[in-house]
N, C-alpha and C positions, 0 to 999 in steps of 0.2 A: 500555395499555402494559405491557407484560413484560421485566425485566429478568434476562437469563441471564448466567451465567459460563461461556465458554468454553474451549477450550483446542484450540490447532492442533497438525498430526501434529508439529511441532518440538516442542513439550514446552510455548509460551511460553501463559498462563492471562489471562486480560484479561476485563471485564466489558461489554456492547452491551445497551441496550434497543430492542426490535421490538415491532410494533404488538400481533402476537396471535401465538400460538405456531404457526400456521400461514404466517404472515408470513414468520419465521424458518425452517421448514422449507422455503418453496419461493424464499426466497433462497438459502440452504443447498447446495439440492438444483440449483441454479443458478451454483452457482462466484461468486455476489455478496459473502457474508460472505468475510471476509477478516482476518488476523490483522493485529492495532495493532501489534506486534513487525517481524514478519518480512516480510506480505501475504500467508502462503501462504493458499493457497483451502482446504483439508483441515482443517475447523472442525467440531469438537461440541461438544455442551454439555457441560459438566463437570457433577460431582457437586454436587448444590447445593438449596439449598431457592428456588422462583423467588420474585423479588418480584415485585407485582404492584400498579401506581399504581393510585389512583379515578380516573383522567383527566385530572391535574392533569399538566402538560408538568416535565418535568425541570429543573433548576437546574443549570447549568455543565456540564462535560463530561460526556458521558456513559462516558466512558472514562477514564482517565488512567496513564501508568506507573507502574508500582509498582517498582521498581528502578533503580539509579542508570543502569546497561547500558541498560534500556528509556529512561530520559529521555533518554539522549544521543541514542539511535537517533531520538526522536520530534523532537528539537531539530535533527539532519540532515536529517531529512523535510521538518522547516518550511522550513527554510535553503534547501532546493533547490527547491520545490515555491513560496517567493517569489521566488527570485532567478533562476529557466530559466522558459524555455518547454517546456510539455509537446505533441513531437510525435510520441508514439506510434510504429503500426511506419514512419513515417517516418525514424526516428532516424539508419537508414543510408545513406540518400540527403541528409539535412539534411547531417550530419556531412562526410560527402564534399562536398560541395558547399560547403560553407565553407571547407574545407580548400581544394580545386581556385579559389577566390578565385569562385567562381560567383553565391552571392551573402555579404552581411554577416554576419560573425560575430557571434554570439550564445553567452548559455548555452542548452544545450539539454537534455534527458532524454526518454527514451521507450524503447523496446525494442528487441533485435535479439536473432538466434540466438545463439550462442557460436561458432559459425564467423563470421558476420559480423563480428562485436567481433574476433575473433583476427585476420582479415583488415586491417579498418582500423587496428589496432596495428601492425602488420605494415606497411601504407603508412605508417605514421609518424604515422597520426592520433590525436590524444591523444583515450580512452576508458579508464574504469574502470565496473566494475559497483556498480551501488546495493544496499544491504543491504535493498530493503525494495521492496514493489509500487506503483506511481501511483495515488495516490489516486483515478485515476478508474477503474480495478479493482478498489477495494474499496466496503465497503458505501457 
């Protein structure tokens, strides 16, 4: 295990451990790694000297916020990621079809264009956008 400090084209710096440093380059190089902040995919590794375990598995997070900004965001994450369902790019047929009484309402999250969302705002469907990517986009 290798433990790297990265940092996404947003500025935001976070720590991930990967199996081997080829591990991490061909998630990388795959839009897998993903920022704990934001979710953007646009991840390097920061300056840094690597750690590098004997094979002994980690102890508690492998990550954690370091600013008060980043723990709320992670605290939103949790919030919505327990309380919705995640359906992906279904998001704009689910959403409508709740609304239209088609089937039962739910919380929901997953994705849509920005003309979709503007559209369904626009029918009166209540939608806001998440500060952050679905955990099942990132690593």
């Amino acid at each position: 295990m290798i433990q790297y400090a990265l940092k996404c084209a947003e500025g935001h710096t976070f720590d991930s451990w990967f199996q081997s440093a080829e591990a991490f380059d061909r998630l990388a190089r795959t839009g897998m790694v993903s920022c704990a902040v934001c979710g953007g995919t646009k991840v390097e590794k920061a300056v840094m000297t690597p750690r590098v375990s004997t094979g002994e598995k980690p102890k508690g997070p492998l990550s954690k916020p370091a600013s008060p900004a980043e723990q709320a965001m992670a605290e939103l994450r949790r919030r919505v990621e327990e309380n919705s369902d995640y359906v992906g790019a279904g998001f704009v047929r689910e959403a409508r079809a709740m609304h239209d009484g088609d089937i039962p309402e739910r919380a929901i999250y997953g994705e849509a264009r920005i003309d979709e969302a503007r559209k369904l705002a626009e029918d009166g469907i209540p939608v806001a956008p998440l500060p952050f990517m679905p955990n099942r986009k990132s690593n």
